[in-house]
N, C-alpha and C positions, 0 to 999 in steps of 0.2 A: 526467685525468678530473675534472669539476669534478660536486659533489653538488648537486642539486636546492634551491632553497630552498624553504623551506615559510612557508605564510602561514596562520596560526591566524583562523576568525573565530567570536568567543565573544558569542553571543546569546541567547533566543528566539524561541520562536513567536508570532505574530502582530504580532515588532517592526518597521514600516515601516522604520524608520533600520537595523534589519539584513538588511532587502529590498536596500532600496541599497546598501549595502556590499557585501553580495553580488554583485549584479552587477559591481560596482566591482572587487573582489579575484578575481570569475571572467574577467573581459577580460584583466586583465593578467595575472593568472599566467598567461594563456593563450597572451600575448603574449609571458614571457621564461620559459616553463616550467615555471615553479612548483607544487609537489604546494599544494594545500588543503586545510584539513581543517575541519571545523565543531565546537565545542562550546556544547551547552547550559547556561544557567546554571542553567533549572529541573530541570537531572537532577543538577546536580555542587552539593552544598553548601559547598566550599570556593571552587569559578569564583564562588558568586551572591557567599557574603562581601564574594570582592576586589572584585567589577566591576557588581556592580546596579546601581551610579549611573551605570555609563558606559557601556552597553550602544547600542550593539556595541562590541567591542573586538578591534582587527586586532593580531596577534604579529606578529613576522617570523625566524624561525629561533628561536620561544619568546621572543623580548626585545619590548616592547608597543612599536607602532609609532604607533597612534592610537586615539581611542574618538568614539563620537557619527557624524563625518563621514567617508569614507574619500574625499584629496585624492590622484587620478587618478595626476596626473605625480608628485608626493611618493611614492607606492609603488611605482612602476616605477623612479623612481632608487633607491632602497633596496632593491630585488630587483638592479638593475642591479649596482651598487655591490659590488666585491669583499669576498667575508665572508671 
């Protein structure tokens, strides 16, 4: 039995580049299964500390995968990719 991986995306409200990620990280997790989860950086003062400046910021099982752009096929191999 293989575990789910999970794809963290850490943003706010009203961030266009975290519109797009969004959709970006909702196709393909949807594509190789992947649980999502979304955090705010305006509710968590320790997410805003690390990642204000690079907002959005996609995890992939907690470890940072990318920030700003979220590149389609680079995350589907990385979910792909035996963890």
């Amino acid at each position: 039995m293989t575990t789910a991986r999970t794809v963290t995306l850490i943003g706010k409200p009203g961030c266009h580049l975290c519109d797009d990620a969004r959709a970006v990280v909702e196709k393909v997790a949807a594509e190789t299964g992947a649980v999502v989860e979304e955090r705010d950086i305006s509710r968590d003062p320790e997410l805003h500390d690390r990642y204000w400046e690079q907002i959005p910021v996609v995890l992939v099982d907690g470890e940072q995968h990318t920030f700003w752009r979220v590149d389609e096929r680079r995350l589907r191999a990385a979910l792909t990719a035996a963890s």
